[in-house]
C-alpha positions in Angstrom: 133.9 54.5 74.2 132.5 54.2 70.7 130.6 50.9 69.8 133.3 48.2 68.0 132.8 47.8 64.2 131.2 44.3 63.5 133.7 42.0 61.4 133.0 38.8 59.4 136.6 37.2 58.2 135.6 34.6 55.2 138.4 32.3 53.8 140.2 30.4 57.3 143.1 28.8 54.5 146.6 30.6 55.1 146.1 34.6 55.8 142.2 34.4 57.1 143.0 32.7 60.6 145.6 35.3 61.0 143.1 38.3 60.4 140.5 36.3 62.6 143.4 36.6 65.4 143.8 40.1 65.1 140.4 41.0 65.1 139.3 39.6 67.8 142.2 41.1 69.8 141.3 44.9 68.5 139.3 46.8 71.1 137.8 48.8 68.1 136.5 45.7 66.3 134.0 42.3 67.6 134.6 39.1 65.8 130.9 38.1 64.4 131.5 35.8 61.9 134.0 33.5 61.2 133.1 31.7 57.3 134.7 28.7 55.0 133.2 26.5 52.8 135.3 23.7 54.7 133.3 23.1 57.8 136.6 21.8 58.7 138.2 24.6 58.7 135.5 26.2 60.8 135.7 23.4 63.2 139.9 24.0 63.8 139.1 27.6 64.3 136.1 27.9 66.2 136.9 27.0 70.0 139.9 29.4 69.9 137.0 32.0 69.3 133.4 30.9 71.1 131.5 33.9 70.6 132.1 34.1 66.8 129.3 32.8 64.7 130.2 30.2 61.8 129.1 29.6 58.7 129.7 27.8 54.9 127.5 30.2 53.5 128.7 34.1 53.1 124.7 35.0 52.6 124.6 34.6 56.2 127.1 37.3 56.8 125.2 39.8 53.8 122.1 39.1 55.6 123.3 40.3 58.8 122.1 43.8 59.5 124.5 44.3 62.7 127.5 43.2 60.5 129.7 46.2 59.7 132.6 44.8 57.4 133.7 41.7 55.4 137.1 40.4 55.2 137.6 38.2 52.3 140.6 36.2 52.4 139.6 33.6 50.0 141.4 32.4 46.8 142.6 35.0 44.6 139.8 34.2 41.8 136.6 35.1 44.3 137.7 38.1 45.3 136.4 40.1 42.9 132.6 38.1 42.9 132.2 38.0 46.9 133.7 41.7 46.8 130.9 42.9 44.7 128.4 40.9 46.8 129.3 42.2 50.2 129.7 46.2 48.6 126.4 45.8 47.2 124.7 44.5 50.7 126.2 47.7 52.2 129.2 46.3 54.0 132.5 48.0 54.6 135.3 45.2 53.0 139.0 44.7 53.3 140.2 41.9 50.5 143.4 40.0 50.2 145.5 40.7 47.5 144.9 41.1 44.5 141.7 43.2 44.1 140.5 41.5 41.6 142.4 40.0 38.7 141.6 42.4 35.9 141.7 46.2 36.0 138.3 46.3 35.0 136.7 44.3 38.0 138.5 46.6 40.2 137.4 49.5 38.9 134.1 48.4 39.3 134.8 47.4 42.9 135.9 51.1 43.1 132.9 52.5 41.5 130.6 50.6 43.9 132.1 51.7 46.8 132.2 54.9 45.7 128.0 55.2 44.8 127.4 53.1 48.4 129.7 55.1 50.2 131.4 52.0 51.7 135.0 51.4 52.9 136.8 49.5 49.9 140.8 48.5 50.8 143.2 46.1 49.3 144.9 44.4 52.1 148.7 45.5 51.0 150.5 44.4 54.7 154.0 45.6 53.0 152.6 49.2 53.1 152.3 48.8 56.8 155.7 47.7 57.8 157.6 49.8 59.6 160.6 49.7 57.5 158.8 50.9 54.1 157.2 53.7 56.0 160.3 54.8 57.4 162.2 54.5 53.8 159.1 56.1 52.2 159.6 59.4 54.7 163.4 59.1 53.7 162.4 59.4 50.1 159.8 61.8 50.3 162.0 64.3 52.6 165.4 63.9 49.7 167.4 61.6 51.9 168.6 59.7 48.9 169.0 62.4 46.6 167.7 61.6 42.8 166.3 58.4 42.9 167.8 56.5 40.0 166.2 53.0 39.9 164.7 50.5 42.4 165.4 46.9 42.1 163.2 43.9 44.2 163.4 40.4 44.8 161.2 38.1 46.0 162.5 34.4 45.7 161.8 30.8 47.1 160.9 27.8 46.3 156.9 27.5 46.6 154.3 25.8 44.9 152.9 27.0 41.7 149.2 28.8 41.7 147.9 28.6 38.3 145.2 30.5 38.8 147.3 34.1 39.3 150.7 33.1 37.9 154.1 33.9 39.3 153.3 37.5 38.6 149.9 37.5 40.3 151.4 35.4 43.7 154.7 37.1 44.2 154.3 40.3 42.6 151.1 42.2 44.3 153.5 43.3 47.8 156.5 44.9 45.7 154.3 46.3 42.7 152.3 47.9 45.7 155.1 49.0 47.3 156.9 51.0 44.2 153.9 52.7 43.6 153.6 53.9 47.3 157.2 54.6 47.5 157.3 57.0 44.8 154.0 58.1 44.6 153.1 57.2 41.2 152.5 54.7 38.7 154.3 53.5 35.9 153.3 54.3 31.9 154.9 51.3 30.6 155.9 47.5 31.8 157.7 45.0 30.3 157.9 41.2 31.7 160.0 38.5 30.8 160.2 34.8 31.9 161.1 31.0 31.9 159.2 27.4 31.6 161.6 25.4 34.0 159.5 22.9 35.3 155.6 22.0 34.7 154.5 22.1 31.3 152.9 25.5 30.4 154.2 27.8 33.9 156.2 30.8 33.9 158.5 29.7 37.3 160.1 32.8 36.5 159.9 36.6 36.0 161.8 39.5 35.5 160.4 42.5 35.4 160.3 46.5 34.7 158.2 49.2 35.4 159.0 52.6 33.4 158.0 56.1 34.9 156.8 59.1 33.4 159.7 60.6 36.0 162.4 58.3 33.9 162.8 56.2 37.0 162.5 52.7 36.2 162.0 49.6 39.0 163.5 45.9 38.4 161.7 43.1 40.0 162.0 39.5 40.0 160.2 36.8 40.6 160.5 33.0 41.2 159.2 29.6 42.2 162.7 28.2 41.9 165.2 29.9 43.8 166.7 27.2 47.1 167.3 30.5 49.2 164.2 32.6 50.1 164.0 35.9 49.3 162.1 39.4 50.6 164.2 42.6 49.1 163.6 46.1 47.9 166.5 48.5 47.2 166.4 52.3 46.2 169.5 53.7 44.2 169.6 57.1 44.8 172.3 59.9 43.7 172.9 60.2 47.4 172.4 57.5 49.6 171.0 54.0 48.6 168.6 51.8 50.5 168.2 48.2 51.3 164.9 46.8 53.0 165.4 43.3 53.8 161.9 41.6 55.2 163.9 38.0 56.6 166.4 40.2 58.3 165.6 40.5 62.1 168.2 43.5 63.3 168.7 45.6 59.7 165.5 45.2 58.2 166.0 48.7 56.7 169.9 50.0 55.8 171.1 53.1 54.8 174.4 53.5 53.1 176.2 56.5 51.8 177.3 57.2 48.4 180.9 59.5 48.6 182.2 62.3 46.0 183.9 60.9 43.1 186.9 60.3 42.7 189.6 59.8 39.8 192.0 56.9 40.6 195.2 55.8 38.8 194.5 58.2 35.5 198.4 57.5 34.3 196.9 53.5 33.7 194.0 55.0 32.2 190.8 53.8 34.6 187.8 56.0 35.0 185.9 57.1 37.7 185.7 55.6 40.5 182.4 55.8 42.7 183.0 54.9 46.9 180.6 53.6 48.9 180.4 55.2 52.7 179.5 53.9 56.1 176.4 51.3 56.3 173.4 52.7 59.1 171.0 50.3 60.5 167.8 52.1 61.0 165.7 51.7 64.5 162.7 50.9 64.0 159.2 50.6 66.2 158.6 46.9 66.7 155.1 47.6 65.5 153.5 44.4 63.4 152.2 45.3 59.9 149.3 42.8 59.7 147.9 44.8 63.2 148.4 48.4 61.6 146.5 47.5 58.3 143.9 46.2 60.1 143.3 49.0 62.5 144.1 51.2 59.7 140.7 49.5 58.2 138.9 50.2 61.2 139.6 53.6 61.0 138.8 54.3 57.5 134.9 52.8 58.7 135.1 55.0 62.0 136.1 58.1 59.9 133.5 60.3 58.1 135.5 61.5 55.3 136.3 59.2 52.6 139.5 58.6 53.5 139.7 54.9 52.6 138.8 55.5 48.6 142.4 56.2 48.0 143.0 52.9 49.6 140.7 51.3 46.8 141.7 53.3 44.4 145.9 52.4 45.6 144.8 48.7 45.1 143.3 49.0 41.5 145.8 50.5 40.3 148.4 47.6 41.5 145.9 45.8 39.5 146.6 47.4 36.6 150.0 46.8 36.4 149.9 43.4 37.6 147.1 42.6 34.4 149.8 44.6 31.8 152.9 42.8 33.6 151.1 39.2 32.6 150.0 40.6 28.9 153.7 41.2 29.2 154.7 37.9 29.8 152.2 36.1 27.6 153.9 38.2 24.5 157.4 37.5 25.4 158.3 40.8 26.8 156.0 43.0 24.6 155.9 46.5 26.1 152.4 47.4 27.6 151.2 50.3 28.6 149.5 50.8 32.2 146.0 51.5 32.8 144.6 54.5 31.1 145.3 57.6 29.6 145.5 59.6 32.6 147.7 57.0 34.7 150.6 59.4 34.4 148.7 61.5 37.2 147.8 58.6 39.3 149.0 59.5 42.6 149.4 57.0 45.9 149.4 57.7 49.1 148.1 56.2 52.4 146.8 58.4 55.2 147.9 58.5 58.6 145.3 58.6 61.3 145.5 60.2 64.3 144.5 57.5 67.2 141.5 58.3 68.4 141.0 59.5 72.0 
C-alpha cells in the first residue's frame, strides 16, 4: 500500500466542500488542511472532518513540508496568484476553473510547473463524465461520420459574477469540452451579446468557435433563461449526438441520419433528409467530480509527466475564453486564438490504468 498523497482544499464557498468530501473519502489521498478566509466557513466544515487541520492563512499550507497538493477552489480572480504561490513552494495543485483569467498567467502557471516538475490541472469535471467520454470514443472511432458542427447550451437564470462575465462563468465546461471532443483548438472566435438587465453586463452570449478542420461550434450563454439548461450536440454526416447533463435516463443519445431521399419532385420540393431511430446510451453510474479527483491523484503518483497535458488542456481553454470576451467587448469582432502555432494544439486526457 503506497503512502496517501497529502491534500489541502482552500476556498469552502460552493465547489471547495465538495472536493473536501471527496478527498477525505479517497483511499489514495489524507485530508490535511482544510482553509478559508471565513473562519466561518471553517467552523461549518470542520466537525464533519476532525483530523483535518484549519486555517485563514494559505502560508500555513506552503509551509507544510508533509503537504503534497493544493486545491484551490477560491474565487475565479485568485486563482491565478495562490496558483503561482503553491507551484513555487513545490506543491502538486488542482485549480477550479478558469486557470487563470488571461492566457498569459496560465502560461506562466504552465511554465512553472513545468521547471518544478509539479502536477498542474485545471479542474474541468465535464471531461470526466461518463457521457462525454463515451461520445468522445464515438467520435474518435467515426461513429458519426464527418462531424459538421457542434452546438451547446448552457442556460438559467443565475446571478451575475462581474468579475469573469457570462463568458468566464458559463463558458469554461463547454469551451473545455469542444476542445477535448475534437482534439483541437479553434483559430478564430467570434462572440456576440445583450445588456438586458444591470447597467454595463452582457446577460447574454452567443458564441462561435472556427476550426482549422472547417468545423465550427455554436454556444450560448445566459443569465436569463426561466428554464435551466446543460446541452452539447454533435451534427455529424452520419449520426448526430445529444448529451443532456439534467437528464437522468438519456443523458447521452444517439440518433441516426437515413439516405436521402427525393419527395414529391412533380410539386417541386427538394431533398428531403430522414431522421432514424433515437438510442439511449448505457452508461457506468460513475460520478465525474470523483474521477477528476482521482485522476489528480494519479498524475502526482505517476512518474512520467502525464498531467502537463492537463495544464497545458486548461490554458488553452483560457485562451479562448480571453479572445471570446475581446470578442464580446468589440461587438463581435473576429479574434484569433492564442498563438501562431494553436492550429497544432492537440487535447487529450490520459487514461490511467488503476493501480494494483
Amino acid at each position: 500500500m503506497r503512502t496517501p498523497v497529502t491534500v489541502g482544499v482552500v476556498g469552502l464557498g460552493d465547489w471547495g466542500p465538495r472536493l473536501v468530501r471527496i478527498f477525505d473519502e479517497l483511499p489514495t489521498a489524507e485530508l490535511r488542511w482544510l482553509c478559508d478566509e471565513s473562519p466561518a466557513a471553517l467552523l461549518r466544515l470542520q466537525p464533519r472532518f476532525p483530523a483535518a487541520k484549519t486555517t485563514v492563512d494559505i502560508e500555513d499550507l506552503l509551509a507544510d513540508e508533509e503537504l503534497d497538493a493544493v486545491v484551490i477552489a477560491t474565487p475565479a480572480a485568485t486563482h491565478y496568484r495562490l496558483a503561482r504561490r503553491a507551484i513555487d513552494a513545490e506543491k502538486h495543485v488542482l485549480v477550479e476553473t478558469p486557470l487563470a483569467l488571461s492566457g498569459a498567467d496560465s502560461q506562466d502557471l504552465v511554465d512553472r510547473a513545468e521547471r518544478l516538475d509539479r502536477r498542474l490541472m485545471g479542474a474541468h469535471v465535464l471531461l470526466f463524465h461518463p457521457a462525454i467520454r463515451r461520445l468522445k470514443e464515438l467520435l474518435d472511432g467515426g461513429a458519426l461520420g464527418d462531424v459538421y458542427y457542434l452546438r451547446g447550451s448552457r442556460l438559467g437564470l443565475g446571478k451575475p459574477r462581474l468579475d469573469v462575465g457570462v463568458v468566464g462563468d458559463l463558458g469554461p465546461h463547454d469551451v473545455a469540452a469542444v476542445l477535448y471532443l475534437l482534439g483541437d483548438e479553434p483559430v478564430e472566435v467570434t462572440a456576440r451579446g445583450g445588456q438586458y438587465g444591470e447597467a454595463g453586463v452582457v446577460d447574454a452570449a452567443f458564441c462561435t468557435l472556427v476550426f482549422a478542420t472547417g468545423i465550427q461550434a455554436y454556444l450560448h450563454f445566459s443569465w436569463l433563461e426561466p428554464q435551466r439548461t446543460r446541452r452539447l450536440s454533435v451534427i455529424g454526416s452520419d449520426r448526430m449526438a445529444v448529451f443532456d447533463d439534467l437528464e437522468v435516463e438519456r443523458q447521452l443519445t444517439l440518433c441516426e441520419r437515413l439516405p436521402a431521399r427525393r419527395e414529391n419532385e412533380a410539386l417541386g420540393h427538394g431533398v428531403s433528409v430522414g431522421a432514424g431511430d433515437l438510442v439511449c446510451l448505457r452508461l457506468p453510474d460513475d460520478e465525474p467530480l470523483r474521477l477528476e479527483c482521482e485522476h489528480f491523484l494519479t498524475g502526482i503518483r505517476s512518474s512520467a509527466d502525464i498531467m502537463i497535458a492537463g495544464a497545458r488542456e486548461s490554458a488553452s481553454v483560457v485562451n479562448v475564453l480571453e479572445a471570446l470576451q475581446h470578442s464580446l467587448d468589440a461587438n463581435g469582432r473576429p479574434e484569433p486564438v492564442g498563438g501562431a502555432d494553436v492550429a497544432t494544439t492537440v487535447i487529450q486526457l490520459p487514461v490511467f490504468a488503476p493501480e494494483a
